[in-house]
Each structure stands twice: as C-alpha cells, then as structure tokens.
mmCIF file as Biopython writes it, N, C-alpha, C and O atoms, coordinates in Angstrom:
data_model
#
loop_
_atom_site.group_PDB
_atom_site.id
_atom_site.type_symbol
_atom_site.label_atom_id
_atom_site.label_alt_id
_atom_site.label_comp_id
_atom_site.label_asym_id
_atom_site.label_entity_id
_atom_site.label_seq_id
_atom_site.pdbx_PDB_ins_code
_atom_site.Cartn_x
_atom_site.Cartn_y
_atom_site.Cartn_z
_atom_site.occupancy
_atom_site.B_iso_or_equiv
_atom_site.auth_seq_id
_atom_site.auth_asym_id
_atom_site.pdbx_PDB_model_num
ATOM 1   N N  . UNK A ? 1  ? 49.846 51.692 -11.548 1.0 0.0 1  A 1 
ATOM 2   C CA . UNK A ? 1  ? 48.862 51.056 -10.714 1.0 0.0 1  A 1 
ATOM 3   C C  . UNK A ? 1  ? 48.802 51.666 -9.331  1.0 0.0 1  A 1 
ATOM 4   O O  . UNK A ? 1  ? 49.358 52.748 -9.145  1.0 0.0 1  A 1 
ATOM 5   N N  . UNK A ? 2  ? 48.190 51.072 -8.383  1.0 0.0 2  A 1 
ATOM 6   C CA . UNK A ? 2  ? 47.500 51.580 -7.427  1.0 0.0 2  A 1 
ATOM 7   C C  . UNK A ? 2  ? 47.601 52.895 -7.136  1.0 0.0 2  A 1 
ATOM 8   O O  . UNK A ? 2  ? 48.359 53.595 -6.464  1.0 0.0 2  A 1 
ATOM 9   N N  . UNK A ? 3  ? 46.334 53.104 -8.034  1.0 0.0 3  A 1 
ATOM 10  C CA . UNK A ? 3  ? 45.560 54.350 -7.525  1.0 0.0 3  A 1 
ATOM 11  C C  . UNK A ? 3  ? 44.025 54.851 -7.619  1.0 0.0 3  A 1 
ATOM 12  O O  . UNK A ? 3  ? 43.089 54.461 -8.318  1.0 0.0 3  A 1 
ATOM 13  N N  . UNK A ? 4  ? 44.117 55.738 -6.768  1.0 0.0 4  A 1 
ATOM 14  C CA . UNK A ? 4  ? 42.628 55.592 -6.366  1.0 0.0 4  A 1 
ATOM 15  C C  . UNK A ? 4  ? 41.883 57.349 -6.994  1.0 0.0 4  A 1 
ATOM 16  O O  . UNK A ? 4  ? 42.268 58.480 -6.700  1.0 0.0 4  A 1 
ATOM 17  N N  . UNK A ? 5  ? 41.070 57.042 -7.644  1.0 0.0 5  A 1 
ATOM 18  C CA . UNK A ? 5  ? 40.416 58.375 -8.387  1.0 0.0 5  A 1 
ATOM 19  C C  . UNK A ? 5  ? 39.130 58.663 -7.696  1.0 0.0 5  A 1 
ATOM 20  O O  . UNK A ? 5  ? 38.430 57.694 -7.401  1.0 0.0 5  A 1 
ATOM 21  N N  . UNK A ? 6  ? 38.831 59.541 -7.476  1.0 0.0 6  A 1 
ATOM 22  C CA . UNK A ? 6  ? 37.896 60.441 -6.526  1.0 0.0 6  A 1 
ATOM 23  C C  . UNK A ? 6  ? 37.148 61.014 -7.823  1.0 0.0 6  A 1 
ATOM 24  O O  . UNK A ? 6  ? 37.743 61.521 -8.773  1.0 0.0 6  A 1 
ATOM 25  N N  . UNK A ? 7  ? 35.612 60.844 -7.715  1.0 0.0 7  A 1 
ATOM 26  C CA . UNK A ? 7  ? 35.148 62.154 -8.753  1.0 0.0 7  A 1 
ATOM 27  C C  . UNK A ? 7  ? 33.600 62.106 -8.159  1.0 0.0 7  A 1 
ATOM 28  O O  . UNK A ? 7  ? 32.774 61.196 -8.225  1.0 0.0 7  A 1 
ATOM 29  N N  . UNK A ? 8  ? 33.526 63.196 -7.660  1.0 0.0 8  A 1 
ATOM 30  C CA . UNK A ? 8  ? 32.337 64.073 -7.358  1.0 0.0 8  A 1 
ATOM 31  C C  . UNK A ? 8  ? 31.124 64.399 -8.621  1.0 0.0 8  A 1 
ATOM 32  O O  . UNK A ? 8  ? 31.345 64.874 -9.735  1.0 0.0 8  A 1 
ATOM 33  N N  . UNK A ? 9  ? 29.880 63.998 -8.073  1.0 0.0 9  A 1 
ATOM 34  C CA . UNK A ? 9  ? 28.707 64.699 -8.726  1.0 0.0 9  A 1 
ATOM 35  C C  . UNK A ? 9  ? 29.111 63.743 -10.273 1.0 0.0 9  A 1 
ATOM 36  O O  . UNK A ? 9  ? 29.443 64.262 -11.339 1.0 0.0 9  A 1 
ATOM 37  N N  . UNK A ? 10 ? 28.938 61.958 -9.952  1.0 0.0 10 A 1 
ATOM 38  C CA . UNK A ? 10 ? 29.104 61.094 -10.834 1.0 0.0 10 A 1 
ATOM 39  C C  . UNK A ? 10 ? 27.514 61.678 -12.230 1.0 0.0 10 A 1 
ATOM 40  O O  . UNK A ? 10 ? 27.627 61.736 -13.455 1.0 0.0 10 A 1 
ATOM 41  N N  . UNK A ? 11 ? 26.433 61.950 -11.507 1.0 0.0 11 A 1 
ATOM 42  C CA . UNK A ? 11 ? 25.577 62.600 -12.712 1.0 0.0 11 A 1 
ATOM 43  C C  . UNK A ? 11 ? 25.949 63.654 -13.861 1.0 0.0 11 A 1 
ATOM 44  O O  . UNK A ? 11 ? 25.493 63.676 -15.004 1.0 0.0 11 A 1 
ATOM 45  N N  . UNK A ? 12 ? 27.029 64.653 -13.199 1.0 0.0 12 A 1 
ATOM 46  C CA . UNK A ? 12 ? 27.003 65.679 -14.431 1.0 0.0 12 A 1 
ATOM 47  C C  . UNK A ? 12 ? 28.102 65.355 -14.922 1.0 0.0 12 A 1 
ATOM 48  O O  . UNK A ? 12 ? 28.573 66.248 -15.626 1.0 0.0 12 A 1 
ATOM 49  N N  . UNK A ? 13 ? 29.149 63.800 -14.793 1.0 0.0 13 A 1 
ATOM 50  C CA . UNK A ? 13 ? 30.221 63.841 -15.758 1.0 0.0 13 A 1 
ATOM 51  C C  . UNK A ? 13 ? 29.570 62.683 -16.911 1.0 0.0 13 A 1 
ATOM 52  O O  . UNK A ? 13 ? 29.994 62.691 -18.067 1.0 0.0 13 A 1 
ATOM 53  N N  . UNK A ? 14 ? 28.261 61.475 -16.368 1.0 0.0 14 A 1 
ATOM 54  C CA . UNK A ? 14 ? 27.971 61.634 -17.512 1.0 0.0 14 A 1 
ATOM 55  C C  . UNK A ? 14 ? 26.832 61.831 -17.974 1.0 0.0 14 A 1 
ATOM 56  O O  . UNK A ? 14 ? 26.653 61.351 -19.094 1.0 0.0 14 A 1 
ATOM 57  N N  . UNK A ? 15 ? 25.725 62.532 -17.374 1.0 0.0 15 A 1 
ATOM 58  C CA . UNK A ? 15 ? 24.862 63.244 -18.420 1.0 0.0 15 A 1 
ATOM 59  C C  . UNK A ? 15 ? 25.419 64.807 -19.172 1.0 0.0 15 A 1 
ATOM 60  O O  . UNK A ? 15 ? 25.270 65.076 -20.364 1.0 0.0 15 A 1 
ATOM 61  N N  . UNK A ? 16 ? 25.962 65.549 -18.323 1.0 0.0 16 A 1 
ATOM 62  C CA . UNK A ? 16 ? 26.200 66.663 -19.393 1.0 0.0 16 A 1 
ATOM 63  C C  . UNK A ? 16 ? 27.574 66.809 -20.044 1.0 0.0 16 A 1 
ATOM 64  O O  . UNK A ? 16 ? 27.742 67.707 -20.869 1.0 0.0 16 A 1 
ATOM 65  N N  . UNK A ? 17 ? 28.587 65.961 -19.714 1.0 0.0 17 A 1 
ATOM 66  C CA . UNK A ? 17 ? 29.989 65.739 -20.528 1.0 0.0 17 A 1 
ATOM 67  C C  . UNK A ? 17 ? 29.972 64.617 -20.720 1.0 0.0 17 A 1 
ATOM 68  O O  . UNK A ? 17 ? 31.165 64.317 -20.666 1.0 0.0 17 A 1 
ATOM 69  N N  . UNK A ? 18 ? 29.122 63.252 -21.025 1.0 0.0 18 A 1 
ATOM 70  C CA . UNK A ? 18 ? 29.009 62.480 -21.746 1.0 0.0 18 A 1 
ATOM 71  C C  . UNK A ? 18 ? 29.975 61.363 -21.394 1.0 0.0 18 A 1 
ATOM 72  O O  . UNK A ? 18 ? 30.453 60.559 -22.195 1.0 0.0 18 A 1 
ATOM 73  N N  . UNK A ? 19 ? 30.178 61.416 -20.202 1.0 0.0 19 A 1 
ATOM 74  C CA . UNK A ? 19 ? 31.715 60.080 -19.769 1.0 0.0 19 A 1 
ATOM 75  C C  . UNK A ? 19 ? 31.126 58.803 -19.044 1.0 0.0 19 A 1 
ATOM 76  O O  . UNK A ? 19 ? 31.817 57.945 -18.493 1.0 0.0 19 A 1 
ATOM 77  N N  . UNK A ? 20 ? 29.944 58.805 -19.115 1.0 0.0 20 A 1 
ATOM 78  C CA . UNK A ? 20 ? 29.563 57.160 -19.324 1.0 0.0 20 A 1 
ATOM 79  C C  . UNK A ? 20 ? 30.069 55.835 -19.160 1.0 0.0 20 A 1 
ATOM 80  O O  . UNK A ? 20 ? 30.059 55.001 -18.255 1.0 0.0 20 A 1 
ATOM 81  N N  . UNK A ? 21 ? 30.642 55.927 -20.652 1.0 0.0 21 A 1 
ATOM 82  C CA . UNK A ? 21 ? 31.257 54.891 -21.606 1.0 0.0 21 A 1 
ATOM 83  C C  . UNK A ? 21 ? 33.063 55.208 -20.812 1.0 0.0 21 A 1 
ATOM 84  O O  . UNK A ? 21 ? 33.418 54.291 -20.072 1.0 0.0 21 A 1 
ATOM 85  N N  . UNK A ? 22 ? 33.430 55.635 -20.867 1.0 0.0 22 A 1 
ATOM 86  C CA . UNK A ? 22 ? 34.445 56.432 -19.952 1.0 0.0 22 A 1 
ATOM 87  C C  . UNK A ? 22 ? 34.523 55.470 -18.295 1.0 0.0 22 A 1 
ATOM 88  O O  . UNK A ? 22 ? 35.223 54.582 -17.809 1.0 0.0 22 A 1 
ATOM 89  N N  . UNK A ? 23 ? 33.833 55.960 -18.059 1.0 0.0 23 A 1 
ATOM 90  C CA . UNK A ? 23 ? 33.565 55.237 -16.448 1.0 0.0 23 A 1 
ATOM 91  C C  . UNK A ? 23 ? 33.277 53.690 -16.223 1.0 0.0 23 A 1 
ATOM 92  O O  . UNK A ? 23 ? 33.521 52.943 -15.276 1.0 0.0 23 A 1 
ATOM 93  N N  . UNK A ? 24 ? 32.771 53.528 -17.241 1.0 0.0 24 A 1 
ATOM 94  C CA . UNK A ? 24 ? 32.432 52.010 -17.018 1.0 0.0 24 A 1 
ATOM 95  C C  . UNK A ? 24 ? 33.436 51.043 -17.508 1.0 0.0 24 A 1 
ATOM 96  O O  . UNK A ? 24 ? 33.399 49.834 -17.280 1.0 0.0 24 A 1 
ATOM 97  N N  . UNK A ? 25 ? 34.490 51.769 -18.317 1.0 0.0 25 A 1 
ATOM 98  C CA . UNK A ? 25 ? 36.100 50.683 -18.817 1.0 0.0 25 A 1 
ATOM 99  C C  . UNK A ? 25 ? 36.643 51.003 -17.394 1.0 0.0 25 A 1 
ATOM 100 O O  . UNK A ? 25 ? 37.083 50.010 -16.814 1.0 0.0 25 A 1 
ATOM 101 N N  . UNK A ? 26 ? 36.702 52.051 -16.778 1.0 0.0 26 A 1 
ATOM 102 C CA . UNK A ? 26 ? 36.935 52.269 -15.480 1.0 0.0 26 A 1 
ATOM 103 C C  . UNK A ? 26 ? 36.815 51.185 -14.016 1.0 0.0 26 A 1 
ATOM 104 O O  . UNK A ? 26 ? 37.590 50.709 -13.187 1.0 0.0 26 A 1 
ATOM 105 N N  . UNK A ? 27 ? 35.707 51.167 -14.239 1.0 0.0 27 A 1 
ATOM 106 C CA . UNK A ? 27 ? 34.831 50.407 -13.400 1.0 0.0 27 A 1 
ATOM 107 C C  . UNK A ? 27 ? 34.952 48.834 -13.890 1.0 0.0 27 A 1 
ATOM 108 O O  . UNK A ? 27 ? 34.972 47.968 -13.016 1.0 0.0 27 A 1 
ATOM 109 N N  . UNK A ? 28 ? 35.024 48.499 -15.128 1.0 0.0 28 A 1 
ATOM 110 C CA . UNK A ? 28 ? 35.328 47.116 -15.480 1.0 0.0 28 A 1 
ATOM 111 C C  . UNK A ? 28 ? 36.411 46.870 -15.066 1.0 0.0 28 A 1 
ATOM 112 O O  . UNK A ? 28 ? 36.516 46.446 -13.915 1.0 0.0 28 A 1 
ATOM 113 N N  . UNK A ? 29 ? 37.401 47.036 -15.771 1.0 0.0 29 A 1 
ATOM 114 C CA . UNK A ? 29 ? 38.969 46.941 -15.956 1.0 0.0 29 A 1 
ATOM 115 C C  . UNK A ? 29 ? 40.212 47.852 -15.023 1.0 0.0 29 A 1 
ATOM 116 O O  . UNK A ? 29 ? 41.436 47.869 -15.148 1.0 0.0 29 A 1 
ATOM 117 N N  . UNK A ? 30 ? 39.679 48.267 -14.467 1.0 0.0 30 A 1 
ATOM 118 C CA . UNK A ? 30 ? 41.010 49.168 -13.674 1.0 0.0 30 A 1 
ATOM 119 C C  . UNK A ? 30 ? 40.646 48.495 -11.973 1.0 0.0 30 A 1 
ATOM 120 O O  . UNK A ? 30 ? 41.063 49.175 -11.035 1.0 0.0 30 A 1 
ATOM 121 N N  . UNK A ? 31 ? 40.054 47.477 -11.720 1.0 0.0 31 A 1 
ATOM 122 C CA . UNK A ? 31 ? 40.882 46.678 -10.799 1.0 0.0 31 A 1 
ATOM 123 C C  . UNK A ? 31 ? 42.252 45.866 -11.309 1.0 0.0 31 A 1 
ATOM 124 O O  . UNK A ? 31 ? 43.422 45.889 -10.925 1.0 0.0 31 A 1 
ATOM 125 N N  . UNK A ? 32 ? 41.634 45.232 -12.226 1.0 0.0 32 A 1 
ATOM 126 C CA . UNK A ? 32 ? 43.207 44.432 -12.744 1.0 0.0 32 A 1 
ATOM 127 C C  . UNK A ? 32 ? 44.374 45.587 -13.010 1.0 0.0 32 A 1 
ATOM 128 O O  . UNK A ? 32 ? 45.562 45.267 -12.983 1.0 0.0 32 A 1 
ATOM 129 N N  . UNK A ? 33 ? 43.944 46.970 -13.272 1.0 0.0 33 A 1 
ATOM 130 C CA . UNK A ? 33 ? 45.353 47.519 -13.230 1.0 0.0 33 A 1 
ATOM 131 C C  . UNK A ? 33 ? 45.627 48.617 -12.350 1.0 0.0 33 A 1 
ATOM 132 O O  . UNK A ? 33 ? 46.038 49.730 -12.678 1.0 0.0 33 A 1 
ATOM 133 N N  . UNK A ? 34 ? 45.256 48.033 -10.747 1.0 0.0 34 A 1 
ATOM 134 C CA . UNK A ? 34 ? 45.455 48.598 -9.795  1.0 0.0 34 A 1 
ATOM 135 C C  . UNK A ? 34 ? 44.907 49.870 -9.431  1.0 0.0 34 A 1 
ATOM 136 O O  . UNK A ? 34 ? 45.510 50.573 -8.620  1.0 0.0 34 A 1 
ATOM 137 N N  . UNK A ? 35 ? 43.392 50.387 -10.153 1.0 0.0 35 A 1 
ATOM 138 C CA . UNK A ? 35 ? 42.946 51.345 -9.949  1.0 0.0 35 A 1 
ATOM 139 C C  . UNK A ? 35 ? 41.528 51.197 -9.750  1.0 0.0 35 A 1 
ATOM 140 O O  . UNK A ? 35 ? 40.614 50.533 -10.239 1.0 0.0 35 A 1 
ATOM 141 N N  . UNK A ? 36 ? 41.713 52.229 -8.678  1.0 0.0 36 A 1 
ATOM 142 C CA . UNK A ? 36 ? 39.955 52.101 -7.362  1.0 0.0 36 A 1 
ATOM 143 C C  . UNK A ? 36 ? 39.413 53.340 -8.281  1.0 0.0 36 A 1 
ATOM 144 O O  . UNK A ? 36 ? 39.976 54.284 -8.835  1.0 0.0 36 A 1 
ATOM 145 N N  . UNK A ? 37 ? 38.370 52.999 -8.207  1.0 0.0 37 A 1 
ATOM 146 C CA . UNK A ? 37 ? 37.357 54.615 -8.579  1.0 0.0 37 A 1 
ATOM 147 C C  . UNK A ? 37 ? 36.654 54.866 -7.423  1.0 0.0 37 A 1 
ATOM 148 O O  . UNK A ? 37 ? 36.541 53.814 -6.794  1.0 0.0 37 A 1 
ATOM 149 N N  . UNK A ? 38 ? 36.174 55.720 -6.912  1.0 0.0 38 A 1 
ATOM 150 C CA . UNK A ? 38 ? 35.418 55.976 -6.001  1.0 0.0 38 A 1 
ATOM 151 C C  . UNK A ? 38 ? 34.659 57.301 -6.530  1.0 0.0 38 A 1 
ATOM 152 O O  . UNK A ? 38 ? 35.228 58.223 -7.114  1.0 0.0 38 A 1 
ATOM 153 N N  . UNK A ? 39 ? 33.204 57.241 -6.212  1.0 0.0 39 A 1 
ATOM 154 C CA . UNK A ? 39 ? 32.748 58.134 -6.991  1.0 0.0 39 A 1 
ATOM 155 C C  . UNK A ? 39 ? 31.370 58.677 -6.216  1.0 0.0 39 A 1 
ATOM 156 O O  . UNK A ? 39 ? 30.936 57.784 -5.488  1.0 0.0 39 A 1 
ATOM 157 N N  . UNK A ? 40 ? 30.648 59.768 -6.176  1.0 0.0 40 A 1 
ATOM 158 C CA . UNK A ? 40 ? 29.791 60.109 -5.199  1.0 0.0 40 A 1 
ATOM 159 C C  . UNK A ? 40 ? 28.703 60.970 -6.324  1.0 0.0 40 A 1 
ATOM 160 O O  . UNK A ? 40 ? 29.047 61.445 -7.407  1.0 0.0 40 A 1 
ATOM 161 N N  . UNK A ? 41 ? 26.861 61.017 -5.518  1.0 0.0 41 A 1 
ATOM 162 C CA . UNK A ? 41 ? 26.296 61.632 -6.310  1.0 0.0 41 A 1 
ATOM 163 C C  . UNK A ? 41 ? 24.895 61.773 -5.588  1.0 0.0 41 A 1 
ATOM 164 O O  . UNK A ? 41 ? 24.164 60.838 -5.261  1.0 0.0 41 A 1 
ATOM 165 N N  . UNK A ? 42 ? 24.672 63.077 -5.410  1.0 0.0 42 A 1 
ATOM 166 C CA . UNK A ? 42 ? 23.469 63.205 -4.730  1.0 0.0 42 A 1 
ATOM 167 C C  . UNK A ? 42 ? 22.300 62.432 -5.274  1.0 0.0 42 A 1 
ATOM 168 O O  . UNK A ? 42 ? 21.291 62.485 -4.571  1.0 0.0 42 A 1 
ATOM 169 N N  . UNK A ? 43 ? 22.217 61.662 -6.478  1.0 0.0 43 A 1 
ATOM 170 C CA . UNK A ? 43 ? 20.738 61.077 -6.671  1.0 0.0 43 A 1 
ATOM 171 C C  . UNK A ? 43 ? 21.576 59.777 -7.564  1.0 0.0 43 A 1 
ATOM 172 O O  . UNK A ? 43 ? 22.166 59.968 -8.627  1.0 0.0 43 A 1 
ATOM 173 N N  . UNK A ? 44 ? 21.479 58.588 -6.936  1.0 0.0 44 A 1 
ATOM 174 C CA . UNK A ? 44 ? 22.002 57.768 -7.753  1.0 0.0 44 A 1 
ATOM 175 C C  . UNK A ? 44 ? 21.431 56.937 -8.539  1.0 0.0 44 A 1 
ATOM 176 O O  . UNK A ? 44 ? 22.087 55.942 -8.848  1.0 0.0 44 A 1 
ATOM 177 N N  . UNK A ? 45 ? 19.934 57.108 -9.140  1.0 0.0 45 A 1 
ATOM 178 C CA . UNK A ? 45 ? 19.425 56.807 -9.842  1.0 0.0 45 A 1 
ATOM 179 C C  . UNK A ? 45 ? 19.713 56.735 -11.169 1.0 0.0 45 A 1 
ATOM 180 O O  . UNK A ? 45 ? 19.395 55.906 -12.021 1.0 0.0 45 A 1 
ATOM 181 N N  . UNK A ? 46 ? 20.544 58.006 -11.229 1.0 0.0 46 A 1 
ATOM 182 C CA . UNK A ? 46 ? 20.851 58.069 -13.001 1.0 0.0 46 A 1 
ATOM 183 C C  . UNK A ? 46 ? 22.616 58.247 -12.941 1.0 0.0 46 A 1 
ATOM 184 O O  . UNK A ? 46 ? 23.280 59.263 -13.146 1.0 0.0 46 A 1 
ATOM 185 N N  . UNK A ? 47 ? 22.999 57.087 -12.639 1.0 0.0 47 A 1 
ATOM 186 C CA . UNK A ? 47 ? 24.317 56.668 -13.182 1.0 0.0 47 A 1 
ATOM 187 C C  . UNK A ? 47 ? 24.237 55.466 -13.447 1.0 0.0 47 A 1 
ATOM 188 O O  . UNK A ? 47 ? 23.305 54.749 -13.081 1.0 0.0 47 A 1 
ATOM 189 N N  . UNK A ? 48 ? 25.556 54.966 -14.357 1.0 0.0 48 A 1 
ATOM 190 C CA . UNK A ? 48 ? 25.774 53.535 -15.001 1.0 0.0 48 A 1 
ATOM 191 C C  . UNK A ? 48 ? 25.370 52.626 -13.578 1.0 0.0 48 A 1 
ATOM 192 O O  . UNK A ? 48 ? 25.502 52.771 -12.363 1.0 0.0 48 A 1 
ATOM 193 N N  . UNK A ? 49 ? 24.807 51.620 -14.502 1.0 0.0 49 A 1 
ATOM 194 C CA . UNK A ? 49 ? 24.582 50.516 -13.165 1.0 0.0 49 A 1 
ATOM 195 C C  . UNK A ? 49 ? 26.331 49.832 -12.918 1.0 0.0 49 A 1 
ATOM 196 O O  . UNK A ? 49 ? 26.286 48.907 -12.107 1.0 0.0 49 A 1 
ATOM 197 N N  . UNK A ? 50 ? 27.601 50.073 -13.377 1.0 0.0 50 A 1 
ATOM 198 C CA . UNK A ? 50 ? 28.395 49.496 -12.969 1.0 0.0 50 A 1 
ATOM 199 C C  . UNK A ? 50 ? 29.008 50.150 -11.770 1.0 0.0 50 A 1 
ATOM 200 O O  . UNK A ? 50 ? 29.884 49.742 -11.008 1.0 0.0 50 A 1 
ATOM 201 N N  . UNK A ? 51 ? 28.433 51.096 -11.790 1.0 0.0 51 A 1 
ATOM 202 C CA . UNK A ? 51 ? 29.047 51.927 -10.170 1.0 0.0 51 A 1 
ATOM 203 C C  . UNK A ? 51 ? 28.376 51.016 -9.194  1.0 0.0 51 A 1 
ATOM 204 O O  . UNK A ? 51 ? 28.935 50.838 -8.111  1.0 0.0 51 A 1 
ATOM 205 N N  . UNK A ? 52 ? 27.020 50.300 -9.499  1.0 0.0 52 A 1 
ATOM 206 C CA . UNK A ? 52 ? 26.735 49.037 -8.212  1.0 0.0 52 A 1 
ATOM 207 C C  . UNK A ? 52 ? 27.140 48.090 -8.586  1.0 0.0 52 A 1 
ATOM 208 O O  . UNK A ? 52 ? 27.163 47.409 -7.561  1.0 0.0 52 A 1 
ATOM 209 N N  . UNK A ? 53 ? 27.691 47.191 -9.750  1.0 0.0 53 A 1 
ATOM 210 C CA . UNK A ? 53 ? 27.233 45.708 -9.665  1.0 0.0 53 A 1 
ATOM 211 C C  . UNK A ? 53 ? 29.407 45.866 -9.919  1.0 0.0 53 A 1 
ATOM 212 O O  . UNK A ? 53 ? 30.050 44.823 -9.802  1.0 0.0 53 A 1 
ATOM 213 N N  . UNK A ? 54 ? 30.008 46.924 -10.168 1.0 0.0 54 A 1 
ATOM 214 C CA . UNK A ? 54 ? 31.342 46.460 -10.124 1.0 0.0 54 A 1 
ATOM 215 C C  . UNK A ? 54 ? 32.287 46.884 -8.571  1.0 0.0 54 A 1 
ATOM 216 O O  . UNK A ? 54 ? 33.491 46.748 -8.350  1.0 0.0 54 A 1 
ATOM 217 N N  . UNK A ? 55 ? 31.376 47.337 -7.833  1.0 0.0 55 A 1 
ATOM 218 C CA . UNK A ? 55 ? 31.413 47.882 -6.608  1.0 0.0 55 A 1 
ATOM 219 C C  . UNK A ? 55 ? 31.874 46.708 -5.361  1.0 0.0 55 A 1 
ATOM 220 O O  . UNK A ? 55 ? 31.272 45.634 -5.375  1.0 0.0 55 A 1 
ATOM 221 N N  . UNK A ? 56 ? 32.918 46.938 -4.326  1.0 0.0 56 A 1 
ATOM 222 C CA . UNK A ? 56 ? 33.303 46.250 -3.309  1.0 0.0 56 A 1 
ATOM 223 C C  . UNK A ? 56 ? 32.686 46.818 -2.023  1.0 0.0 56 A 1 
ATOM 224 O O  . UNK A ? 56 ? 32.616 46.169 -0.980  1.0 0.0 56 A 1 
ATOM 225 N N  . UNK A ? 57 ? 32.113 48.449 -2.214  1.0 0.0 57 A 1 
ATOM 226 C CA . UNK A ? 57 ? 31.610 48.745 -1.291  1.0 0.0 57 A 1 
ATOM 227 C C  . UNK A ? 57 ? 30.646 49.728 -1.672  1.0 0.0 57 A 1 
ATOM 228 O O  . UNK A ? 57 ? 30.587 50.031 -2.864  1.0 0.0 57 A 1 
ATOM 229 N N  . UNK A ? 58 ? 29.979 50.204 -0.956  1.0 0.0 58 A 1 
ATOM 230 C CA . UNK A ? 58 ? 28.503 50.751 -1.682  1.0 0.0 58 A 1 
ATOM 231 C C  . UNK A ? 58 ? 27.922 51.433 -0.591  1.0 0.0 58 A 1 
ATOM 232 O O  . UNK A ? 58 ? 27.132 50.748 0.059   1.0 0.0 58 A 1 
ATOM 233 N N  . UNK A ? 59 ? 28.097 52.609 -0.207  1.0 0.0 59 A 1 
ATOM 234 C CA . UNK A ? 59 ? 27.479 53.280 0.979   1.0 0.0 59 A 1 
ATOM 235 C C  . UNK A ? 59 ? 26.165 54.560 0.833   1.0 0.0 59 A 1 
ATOM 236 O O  . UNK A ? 59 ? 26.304 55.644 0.268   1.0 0.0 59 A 1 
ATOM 237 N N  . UNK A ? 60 ? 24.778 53.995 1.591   1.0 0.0 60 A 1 
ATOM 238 C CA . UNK A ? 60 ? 23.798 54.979 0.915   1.0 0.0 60 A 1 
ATOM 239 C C  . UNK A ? 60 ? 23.712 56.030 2.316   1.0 0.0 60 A 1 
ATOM 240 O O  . UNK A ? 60 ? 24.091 55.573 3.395   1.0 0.0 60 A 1 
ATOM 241 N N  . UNK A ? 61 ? 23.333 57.072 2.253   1.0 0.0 61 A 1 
ATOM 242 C CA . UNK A ? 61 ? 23.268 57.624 2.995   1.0 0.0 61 A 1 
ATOM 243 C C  . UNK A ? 61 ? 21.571 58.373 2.914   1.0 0.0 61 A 1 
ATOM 244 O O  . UNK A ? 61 ? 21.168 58.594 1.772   1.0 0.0 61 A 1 
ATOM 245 N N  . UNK A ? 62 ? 20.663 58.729 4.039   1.0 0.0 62 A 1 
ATOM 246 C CA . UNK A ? 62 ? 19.283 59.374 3.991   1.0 0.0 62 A 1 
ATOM 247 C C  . UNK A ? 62 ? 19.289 60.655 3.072   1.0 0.0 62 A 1 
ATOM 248 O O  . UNK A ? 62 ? 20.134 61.548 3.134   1.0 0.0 62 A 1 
ATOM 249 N N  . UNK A ? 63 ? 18.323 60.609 2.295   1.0 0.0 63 A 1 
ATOM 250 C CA . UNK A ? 63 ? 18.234 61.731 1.302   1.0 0.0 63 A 1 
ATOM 251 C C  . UNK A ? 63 ? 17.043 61.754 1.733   1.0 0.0 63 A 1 
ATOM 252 O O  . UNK A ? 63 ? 16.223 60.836 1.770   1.0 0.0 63 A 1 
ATOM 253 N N  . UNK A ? 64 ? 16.888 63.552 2.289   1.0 0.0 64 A 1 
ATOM 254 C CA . UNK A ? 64 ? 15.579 64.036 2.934   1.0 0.0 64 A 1 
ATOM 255 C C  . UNK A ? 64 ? 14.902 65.016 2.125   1.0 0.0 64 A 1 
ATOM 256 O O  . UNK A ? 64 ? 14.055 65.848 2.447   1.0 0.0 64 A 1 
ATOM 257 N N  . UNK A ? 65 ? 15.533 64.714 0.809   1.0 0.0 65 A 1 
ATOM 258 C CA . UNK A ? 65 ? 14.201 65.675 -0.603  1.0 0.0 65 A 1 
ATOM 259 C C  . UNK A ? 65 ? 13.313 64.658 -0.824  1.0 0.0 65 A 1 
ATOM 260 O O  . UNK A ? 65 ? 13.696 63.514 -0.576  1.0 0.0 65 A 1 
ATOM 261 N N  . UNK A ? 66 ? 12.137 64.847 -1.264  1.0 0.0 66 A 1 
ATOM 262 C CA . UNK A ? 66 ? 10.568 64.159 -1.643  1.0 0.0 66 A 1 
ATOM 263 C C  . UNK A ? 66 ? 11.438 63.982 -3.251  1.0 0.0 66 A 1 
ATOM 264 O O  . UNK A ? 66 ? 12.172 64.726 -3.902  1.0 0.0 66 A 1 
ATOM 265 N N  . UNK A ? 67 ? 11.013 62.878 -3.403  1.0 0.0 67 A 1 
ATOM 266 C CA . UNK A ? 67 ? 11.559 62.688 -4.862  1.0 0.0 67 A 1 
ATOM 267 C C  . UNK A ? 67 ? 10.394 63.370 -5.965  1.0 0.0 67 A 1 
ATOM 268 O O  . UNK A ? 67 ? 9.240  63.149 -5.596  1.0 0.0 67 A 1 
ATOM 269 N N  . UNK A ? 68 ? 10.504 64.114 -7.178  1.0 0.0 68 A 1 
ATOM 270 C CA . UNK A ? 68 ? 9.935  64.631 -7.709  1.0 0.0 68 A 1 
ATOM 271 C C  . UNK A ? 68 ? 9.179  63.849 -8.787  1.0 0.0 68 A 1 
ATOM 272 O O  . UNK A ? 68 ? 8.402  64.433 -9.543  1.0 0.0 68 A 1 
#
C-alpha cells in the first residue's frame, strides 16, 4: 500500500494498448489498498469516465488547439 502511480498520455494506454478495463479496477479499488493513480492527457475526452467520477482532485488546464 501507499503508493502513488504516475502514467502519462492516459489516451494511448487505453486506446492503442487496450488498458481501459485495467485502469478502472485501478481507479475503483486501489484507494482501499492504499494506491493513488494519478494520470495526465492532452485531450480528456476519450478516457474512462472513472478518471472523473473516482477522482479527489481534478485539474483542467487551457488547451489552445481549435478542437477538430
């Protein structure tokens, strides 16, 4: 227990390596066993919605691309 996992560019672990399902037992269950995820992603549109709704903190920052 307590520890805290860092993972960068949350879109390409799971659209192109498929860790999804992965992240979200993460995100459910690894408070009760002492583990933070923290996770970052230039467009957060397309990640699991449990990165917001299992979230204690949630920081957006200005994204100055025109969305396509």
């Amino acid at each position: 227990g307590q520890w805290c996992i860092y993972i960068d560019e949350l879109y390409y672990l799971c659209h192109f390596l498929g860790l999804s399902a992965d992240l979200e037992l993460l995100w459910t269950q690894g408070r009760s066993h002492g583990v933070s995820l923290v996770g970052s992603t230039q467009r957060p549109a397309w990640v699991p919605l449990f990165m917001y709704s299992a979230a204690t903190h949630v920081f957006f920052f200005r994204h100055s691309d025109e969305t396509a």
